[in-house]
C-alpha positions in Angstrom: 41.5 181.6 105.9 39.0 184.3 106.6 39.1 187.0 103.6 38.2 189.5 106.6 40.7 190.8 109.2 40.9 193.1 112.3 42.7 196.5 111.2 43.9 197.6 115.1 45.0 200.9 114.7 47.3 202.3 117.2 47.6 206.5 116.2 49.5 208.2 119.3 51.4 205.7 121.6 54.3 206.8 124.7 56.6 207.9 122.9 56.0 210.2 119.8 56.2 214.0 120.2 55.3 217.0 117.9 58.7 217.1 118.2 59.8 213.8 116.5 56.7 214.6 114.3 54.1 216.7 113.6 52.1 214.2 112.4 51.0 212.5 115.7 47.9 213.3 117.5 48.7 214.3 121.1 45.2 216.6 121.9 42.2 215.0 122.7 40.4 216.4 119.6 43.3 215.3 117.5 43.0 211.9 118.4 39.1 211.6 117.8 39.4 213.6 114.3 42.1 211.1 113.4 40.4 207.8 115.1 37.2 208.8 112.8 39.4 209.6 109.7 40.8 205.8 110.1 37.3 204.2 111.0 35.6 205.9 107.7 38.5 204.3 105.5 38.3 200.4 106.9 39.7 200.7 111.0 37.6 198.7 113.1 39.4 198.4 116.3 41.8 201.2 118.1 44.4 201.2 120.8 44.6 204.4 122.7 47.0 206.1 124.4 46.1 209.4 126.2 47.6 212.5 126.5 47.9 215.3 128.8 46.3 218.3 127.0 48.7 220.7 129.0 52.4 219.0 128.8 51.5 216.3 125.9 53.0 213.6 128.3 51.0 210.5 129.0 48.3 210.3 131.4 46.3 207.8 132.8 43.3 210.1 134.2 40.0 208.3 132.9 38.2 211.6 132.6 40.6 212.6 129.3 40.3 208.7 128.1 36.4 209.6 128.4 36.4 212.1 126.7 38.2 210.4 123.9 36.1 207.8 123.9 32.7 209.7 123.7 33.8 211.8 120.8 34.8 208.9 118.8 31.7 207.2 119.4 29.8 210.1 118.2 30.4 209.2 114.7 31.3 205.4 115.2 29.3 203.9 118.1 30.3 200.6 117.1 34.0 200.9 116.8 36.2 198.5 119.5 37.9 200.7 121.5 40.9 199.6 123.8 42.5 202.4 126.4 46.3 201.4 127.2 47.3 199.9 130.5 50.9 200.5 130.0 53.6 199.8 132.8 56.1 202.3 130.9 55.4 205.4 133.1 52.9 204.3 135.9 54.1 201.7 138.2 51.1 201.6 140.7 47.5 199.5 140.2 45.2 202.1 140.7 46.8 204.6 138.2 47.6 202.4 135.4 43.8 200.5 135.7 42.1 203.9 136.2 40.9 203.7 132.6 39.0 200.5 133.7 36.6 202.5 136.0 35.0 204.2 132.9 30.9 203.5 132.6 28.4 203.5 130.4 28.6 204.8 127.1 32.4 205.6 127.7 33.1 202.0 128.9 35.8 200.6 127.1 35.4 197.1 125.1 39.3 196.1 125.8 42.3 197.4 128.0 46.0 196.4 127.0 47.6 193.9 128.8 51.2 193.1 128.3 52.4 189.9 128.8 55.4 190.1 131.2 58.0 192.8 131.6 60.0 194.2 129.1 63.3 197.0 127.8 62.7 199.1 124.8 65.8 201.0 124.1 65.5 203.7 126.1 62.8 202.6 128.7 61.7 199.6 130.3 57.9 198.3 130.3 57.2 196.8 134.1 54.8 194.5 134.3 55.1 192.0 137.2 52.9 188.8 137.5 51.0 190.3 140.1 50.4 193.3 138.0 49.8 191.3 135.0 47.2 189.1 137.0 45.5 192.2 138.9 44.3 194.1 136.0 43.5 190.8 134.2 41.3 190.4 137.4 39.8 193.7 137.1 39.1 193.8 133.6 37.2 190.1 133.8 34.9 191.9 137.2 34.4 194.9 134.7 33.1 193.4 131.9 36.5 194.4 129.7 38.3 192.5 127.3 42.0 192.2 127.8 43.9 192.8 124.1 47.0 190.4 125.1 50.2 192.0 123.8 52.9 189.6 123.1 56.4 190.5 122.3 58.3 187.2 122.3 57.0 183.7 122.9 57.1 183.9 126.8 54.3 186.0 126.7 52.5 183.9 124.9 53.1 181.0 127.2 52.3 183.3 130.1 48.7 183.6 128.3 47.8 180.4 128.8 48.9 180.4 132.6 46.4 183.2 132.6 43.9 180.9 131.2 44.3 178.1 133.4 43.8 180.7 136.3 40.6 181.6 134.4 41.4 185.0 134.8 41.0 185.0 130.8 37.8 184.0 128.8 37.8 183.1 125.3 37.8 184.0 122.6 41.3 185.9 123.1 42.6 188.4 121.5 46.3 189.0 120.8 48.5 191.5 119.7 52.0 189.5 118.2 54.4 192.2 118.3 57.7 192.0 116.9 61.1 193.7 116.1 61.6 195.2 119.6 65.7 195.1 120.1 64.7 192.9 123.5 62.4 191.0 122.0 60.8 188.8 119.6 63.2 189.2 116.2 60.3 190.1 112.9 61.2 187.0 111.0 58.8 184.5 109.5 60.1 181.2 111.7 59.5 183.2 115.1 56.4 184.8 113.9 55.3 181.6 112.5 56.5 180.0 115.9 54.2 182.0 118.2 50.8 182.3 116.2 51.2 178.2 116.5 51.8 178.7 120.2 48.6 180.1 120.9 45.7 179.0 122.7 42.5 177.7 121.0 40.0 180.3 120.0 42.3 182.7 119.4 42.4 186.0 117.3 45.8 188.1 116.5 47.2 190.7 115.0 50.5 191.3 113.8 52.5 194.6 114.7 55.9 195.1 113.9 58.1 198.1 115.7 60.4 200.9 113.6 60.9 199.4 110.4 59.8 196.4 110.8 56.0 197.2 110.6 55.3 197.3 107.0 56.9 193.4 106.9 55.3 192.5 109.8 52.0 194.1 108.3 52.4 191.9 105.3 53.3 188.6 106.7 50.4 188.8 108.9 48.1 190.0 105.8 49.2 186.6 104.2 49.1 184.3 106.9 45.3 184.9 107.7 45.9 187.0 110.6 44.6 190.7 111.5 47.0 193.7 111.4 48.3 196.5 114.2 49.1 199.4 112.4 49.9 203.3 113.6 52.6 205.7 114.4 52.9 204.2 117.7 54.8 202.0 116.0 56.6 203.7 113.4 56.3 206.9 112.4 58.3 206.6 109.1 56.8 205.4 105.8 60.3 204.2 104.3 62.8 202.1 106.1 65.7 204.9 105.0 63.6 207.5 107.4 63.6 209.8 104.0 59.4 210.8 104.7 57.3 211.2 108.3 54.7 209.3 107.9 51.0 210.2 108.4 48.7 207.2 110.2 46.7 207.6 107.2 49.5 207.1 104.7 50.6 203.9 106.8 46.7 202.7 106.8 45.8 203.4 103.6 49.1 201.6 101.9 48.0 198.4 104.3 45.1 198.4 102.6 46.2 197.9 99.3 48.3 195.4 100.3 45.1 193.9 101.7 43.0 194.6 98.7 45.6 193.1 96.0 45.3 189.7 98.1 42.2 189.7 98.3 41.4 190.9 102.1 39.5 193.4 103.3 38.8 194.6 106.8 35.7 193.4 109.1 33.3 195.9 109.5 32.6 198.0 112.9 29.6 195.4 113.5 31.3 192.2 112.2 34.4 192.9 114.3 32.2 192.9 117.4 30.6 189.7 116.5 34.1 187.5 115.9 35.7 189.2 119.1 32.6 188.2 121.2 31.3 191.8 122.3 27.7 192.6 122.8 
């Protein structure tokens, strides 16, 4: 077991407001000052949603993911960045892959991919197979790594149908993400159950949603894997929902999980290396 691990922080998400807390970062500049916060302190990869600066709701416009990107890689140039896909609020190609068609030094290293459709409680996550297999097609013409996001053991499976379609190059990365009332349960049998059901040359990360994330966190910590960690997520720090959390109170009590057994996060460069960018 590798004493290293991927730290995939995930700050802003769908479905957080200013309202629900004060602590998430819905502005553009918010974002980047919080992305660099978490890189100086051990993040090494990030998973990011945008915002529109005018009505806080999600957007897919590449131009606001751009300029996300490019201020975060003013400071961390090396930091593996992933811009969201998601099927919760966009339901055609060109809007939800639109993030895809940045260039240059604003290209992104990874674009989410989620496994198969889904419900959250109050919303449901569309993703059709010829979704799911059309921006897998465009990130492999691009150059762009899909981040696999798993929420039950289906998904997984699905993976390696991807894979056999060689839409998919190694090595994979995967997102295991559990506790979702539809989903995957966070226990250690069905964790345990679906990091041994994936492919060869693989790489994960354990997430857990609500209150399930610190456990989720931990049992992933232990069993060698890498960690998903942000307000995304969760954005409580107790399980009683007593204290609103701050992404860097959730990072920073990871890592001394980490650091008490004896794992510490990859560095920007090293990251690159085990996740095969250039």
């Amino acid at each position: 077991m590798s004493k290293k691990f991927i730290l995939n922080f995930t700050p802003t998400g769908m479905i957080p407001t200013k309202e629900m807390t004060k602590a998430v970062p819905i502005q553009t500049d918010e974002i980047i000052e919080q992305v660099t916060e978490a890189a100086d302190i051990g993040v090494n990869m990030v998973h990011i949603h945008a915002r529109d600066p005018n009505t806080g709701e999600p957007t897919y416009k590449k131009e606001i993911y751009g300029e996300i990107i490019g201020g975060i890689k003013k400071k961390h140039k090396d930091l593996v960045l992933c811009v969201s896909l998601s099927g919760r609020t966009f339901p055609e190609l060109e809007k939800r892959s639109e993030p895809l068609d940045l260039t240059g030094d604003v290209k992104p290293d990874f674009g989410s991919l989620t496994l198969s459709s889904l419900n959250f409680p109050k919303q449901a996550s569309i993703n059709s197979p010829e979704m799911v297999q059309a921006l897998a097609k465009k990130m492999l013409d691009k150059g762009i790594r899909p981040e696999l996001e798993a929420f039950d053991l289906g998904m997984v499976n699905y993976a390696h149908y991807l894979i056999n379609k060689k839409l998919v190059k190694p090595p994979y990365y995967f997102n295991l993400i559990l506790g979702n009332i539809a989903s995957a349960q966070s226990n250690l049998m069905t964790f345990g159950l679906m990091v041994n059901e994936l492919p060869k040359d693989s790489i994960w990360s354990g997430g857990g949603i609500g209150k399930f994330q610190l456990s989720m966190n931990a049992m992933s910590i232990i069993a060698g894997g890498g960690v998903r960690i942000g307000l995304e997520d969760n954005i409580y720090f107790d399980e009683e929902k007593t204290h609103l959390a701050t992404n860097k109170e959730l990072i920073e009590r990871l890592l001394l999980i980490a650091k008490a057994l004896g794992r510490t996060p990859y560095s920007h460069k090293e990251t690159r290396e085990v996740l095969g960018l250039n």
